[in-house]
C-alpha positions in Angstrom: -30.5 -73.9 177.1 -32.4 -76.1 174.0 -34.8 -73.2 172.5 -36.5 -76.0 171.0 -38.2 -77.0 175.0 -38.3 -73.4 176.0 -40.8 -70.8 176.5 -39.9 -68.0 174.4 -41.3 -64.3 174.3 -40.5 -61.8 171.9 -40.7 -58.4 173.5 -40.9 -55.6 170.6 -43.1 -57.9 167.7 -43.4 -54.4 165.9 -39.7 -53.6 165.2 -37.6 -55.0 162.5 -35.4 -56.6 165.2 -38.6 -58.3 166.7 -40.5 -58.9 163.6 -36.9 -61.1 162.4 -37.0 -63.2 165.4 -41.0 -64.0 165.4 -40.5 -64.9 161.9 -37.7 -67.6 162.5 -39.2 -68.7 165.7 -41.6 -69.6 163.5 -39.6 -71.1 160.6 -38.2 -73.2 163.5 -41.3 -74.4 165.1 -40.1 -72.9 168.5 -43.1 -72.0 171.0 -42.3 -68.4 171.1 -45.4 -65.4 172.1 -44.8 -61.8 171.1 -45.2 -58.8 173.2 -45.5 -55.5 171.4 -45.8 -51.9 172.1 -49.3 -51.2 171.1 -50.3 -53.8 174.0 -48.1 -51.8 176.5 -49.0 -47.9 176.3 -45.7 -48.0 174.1 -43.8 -49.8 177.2 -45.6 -47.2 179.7 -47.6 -49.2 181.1 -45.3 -51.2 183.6 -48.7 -53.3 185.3 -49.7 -54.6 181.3 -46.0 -56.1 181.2 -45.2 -57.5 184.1 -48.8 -59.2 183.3 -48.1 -60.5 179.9 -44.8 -61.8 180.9 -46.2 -63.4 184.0 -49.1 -65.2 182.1 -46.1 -66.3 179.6 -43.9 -67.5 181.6 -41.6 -67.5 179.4 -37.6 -69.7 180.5 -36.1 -66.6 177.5 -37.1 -63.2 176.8 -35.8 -61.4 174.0 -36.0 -57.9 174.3 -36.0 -55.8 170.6 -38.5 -53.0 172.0 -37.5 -49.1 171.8 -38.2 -46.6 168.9 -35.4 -45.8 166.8 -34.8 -44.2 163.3 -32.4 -42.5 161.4 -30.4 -39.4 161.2 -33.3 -37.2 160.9 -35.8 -38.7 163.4 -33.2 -38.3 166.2 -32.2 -34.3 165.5 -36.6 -33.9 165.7 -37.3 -36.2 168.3 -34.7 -37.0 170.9 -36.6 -36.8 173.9 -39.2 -39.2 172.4 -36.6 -41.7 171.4 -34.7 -41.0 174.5 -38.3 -41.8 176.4 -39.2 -44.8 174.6 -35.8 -46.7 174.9 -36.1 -45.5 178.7 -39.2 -47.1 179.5 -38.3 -50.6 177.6 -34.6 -50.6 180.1 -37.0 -49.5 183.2 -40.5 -51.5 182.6 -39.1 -54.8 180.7 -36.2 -55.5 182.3 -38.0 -55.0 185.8 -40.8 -56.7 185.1 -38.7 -60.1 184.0 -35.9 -59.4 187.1 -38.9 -59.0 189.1 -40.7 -62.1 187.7 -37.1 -63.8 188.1 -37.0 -65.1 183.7 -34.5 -66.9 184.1 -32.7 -65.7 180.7 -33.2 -62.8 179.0 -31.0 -61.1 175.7 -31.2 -57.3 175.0 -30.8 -56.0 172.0 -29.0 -52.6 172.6 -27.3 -50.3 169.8 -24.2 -49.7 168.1 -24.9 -46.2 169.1 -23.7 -47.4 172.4 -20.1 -47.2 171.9 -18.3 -43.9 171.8 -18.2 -41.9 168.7 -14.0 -41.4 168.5 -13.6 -45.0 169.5 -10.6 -47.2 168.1 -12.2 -49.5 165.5 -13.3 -52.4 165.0 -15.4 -51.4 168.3 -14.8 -54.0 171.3 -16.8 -54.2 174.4 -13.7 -52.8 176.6 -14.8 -49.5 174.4 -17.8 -49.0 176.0 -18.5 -45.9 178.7 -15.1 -44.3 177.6 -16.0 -41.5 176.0 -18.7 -39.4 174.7 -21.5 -40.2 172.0 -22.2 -39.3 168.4 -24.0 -36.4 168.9 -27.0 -36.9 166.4 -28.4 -40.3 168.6 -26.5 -39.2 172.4 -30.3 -39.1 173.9 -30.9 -42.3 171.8 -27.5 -44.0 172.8 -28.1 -42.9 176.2 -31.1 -45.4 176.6 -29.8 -48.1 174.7 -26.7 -48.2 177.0 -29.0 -48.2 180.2 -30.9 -51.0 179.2 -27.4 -52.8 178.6 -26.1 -51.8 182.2 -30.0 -52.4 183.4 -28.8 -56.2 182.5 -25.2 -56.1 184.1 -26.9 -54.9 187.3 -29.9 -57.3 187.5 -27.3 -60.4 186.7 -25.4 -58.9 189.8 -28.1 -58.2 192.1 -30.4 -60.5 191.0 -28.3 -63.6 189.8 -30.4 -64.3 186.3 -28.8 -64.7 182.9 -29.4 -61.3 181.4 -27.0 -60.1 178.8 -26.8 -57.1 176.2 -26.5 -58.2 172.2 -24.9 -55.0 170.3 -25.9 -55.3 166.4 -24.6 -54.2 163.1 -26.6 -51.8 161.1 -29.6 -53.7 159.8 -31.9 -54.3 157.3 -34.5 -57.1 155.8 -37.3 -58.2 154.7 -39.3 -57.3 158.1 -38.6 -53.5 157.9 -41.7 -51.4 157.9 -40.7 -49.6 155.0 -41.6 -46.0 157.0 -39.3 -43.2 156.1 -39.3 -41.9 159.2 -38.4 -45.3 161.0 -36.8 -47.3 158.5 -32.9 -48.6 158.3 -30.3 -46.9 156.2 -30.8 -49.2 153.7 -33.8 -49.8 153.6 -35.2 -46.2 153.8 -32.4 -45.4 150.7 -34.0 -48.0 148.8 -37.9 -46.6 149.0 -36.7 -43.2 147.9 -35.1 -44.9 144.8 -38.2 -46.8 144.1 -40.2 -43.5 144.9 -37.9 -42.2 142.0 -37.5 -44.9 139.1 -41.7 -44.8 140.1 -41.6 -41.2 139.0 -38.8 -41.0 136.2 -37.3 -38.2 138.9 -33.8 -37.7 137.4 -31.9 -37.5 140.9 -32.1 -38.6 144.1 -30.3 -37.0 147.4 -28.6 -39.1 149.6 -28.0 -37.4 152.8 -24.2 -36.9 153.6 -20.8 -36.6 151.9 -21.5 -40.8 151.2 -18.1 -41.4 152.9 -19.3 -42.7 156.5 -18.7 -46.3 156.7 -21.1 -49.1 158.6 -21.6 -52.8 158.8 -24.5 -54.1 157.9 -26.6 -57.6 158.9 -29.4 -59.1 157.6 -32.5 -59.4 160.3 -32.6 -62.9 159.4 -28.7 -63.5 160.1 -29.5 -61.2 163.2 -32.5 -63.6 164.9 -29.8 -66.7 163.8 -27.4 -65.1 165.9 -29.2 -64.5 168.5 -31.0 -67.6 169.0 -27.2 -69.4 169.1 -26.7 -66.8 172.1 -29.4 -67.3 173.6 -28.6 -71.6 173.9 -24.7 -71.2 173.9 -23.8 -68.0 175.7 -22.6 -67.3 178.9 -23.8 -64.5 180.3 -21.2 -63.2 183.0 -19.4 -62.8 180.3 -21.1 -59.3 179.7 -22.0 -57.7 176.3 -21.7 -59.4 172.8 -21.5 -57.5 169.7 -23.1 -59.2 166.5 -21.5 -58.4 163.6 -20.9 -59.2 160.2 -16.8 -58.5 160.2 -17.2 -56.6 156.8 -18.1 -52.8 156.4 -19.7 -50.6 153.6 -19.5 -46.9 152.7 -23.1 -45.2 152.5 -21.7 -44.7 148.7 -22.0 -48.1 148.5 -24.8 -48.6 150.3 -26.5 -46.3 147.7 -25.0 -47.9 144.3 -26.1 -51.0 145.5 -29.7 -50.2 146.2 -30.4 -48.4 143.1 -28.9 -51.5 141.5 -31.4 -53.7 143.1 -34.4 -51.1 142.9 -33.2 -50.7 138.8 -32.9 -46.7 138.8 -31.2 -45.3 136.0 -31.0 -41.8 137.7 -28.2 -39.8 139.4 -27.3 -40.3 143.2 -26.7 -36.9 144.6 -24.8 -36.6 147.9 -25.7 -33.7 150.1 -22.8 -32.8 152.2 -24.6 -30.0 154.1 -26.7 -33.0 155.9 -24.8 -34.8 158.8 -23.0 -37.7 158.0 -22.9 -39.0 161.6 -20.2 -41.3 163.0 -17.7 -42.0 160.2 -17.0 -45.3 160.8 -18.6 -47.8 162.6 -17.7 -51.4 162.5 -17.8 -54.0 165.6 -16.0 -56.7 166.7 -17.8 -59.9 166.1 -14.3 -62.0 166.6 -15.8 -62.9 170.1 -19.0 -64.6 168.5 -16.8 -66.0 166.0 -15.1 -67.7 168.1 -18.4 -69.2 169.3 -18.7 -70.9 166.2 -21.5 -68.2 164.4 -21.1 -66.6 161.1 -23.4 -64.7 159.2 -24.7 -66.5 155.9 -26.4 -63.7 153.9 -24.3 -61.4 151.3 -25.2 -57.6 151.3 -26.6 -57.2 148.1 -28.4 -61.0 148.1 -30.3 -59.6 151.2 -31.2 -56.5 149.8 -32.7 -57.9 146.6 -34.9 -59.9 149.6 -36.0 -56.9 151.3 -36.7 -55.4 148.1 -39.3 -58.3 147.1 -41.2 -57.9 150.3 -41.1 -54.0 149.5 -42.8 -54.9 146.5 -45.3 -57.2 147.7 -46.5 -54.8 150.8 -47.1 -52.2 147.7 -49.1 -54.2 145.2 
């Protein structure tokens, strides 16, 4: 498929993910609408879908709807993430099998893959044993919207097809502490710090739980190539940056970036999570993609948009 002749829609304009590939659908002058959840009842409302996909009519849907958060959002909300994830796998997906898109690309969740499974996490890892326990209710969505598009390519005979991501950030975050990305929720507290000449900050964790982390920008890149390239029988891609970080690191490098002279503090009484969670992006490697953004380059990015959405 050329993207550049297609109808595109963006399903999830409002998430990081979404915002990403709105913003290089326009960079590339693709003819792209954007769905988001305030339109939909927060994807209840299955009738305001199906509608706006219909009057769209769109040859690719990229699906990057679903609440998600952090460590903390998931222990006070599971049910609500659980619900939200739910009704994107149930609503979207129906409405475009239903509408018969003729290509569609999911983002689902690292959170999908068992917590004890051998890494660098393949595909073949997948449904074999249990979840992290701080994001199961979470993972548990996010994996149904993935098997929602093995079953409607099955049944149905359209090109859907799961994309599994690294941990991200960018420039597109939202910047909320509740909802924001590891990175970019550590890097707000150190501003919120260096802002107030605090002398610490606490970084939730023992600092020792390593992820992999991609750029939004290098994420909509990838996905577009997918989306034109990919073969869907094939099954699930991960997308992947084939590097990983501690949160340690994570942490020194943001308070590099945000310029904080203070202490980090690690507090080992909060959950770390999974301890290590790297994919294998040899697959879409061998496709020919590679991400093009380095970890701290991006972050000083996603710290100049910070800035500009506080001034």
């Amino acid at each position: 498929m050329n993207l550049t002749s297609a109808r595109i829609q963006i399903v999830g304009g409002e998430t990081l993910a979404g915002a990403a590939l709105a913003a290089e659908a326009r960079r590339r002058r693709l003819a792209a609408t954007v769905l988001t959840a305030a339109e939909t009842g927060g994807w209840a409302n299955a009738a305001a879908i199906e509608k706006a996909i219909g009057a769209a009519r769109p040859d690719v849907v990229f699906v990057a709807a679903g609440e998600s958060g952090g460590i903390a959002l998931n222990r006070a909300h599971p049910a609500r993430l659980l619900e939200s994830n739910l009704r994107v796998a149930l609503n979207v997906l129906g409405a475009a099998a239903k509408l018969r898109v003729p290509r569609l690309v999911y983002l689902a969740s690292s959170c999908c893959y068992p917590r004890d499974a051998a890494q660098p996490l393949r595909i073949e890892s997948l449904l074999t044993g249990p979840f992290e326990p701080t994001n199961a209710a979470y993972s548990a969505a996010k994996l149904a919207g993935l098997l929602h598009c093995e079953a409607v390519r099955q049944e149905h005979g359209l090109d859907f097809f799961a994309a599994i991501p690294a941990t991200l950030y960018g420039p597109e975050d939202h910047f909320d502490p509740d909802h924001a990305h590891v990175a970019s929720g550590l890097m707000v507290r150190l501003h919120e710090a260096k802002e107030k000449s605090l002398p610490t900050v606490a970084v939730w964790g023992t600092g020792r739980p390593r992820r992999d982390f991609l750029f939004s920008r290098d994420l909509a890149d990838a996905l577009f190539f997918l989306a034109e390239k990919y073969d869907a029988a094939r099954g699930p891609i991960n997308v992947g940056p084939d590097a990983d970080l501690s949160i340690a690191e994570v942490a020194e490098t943001a308070r590099e970036v945000v310029g904080y002279e203070g202490r980090l503090e690690f507090d080992a009484s909060k959950p770390d999570g999974a301890p290590l969670k790297r994919l294998d992006a040899a697959p879409l490697r061998a496709l020919g993609w590679t991400p093009q953004t380095d970890f701290a380059a991006g972050l000083r990015e996603t710290y100049e948009a910070f800035g500009k959405l506080k001034r």
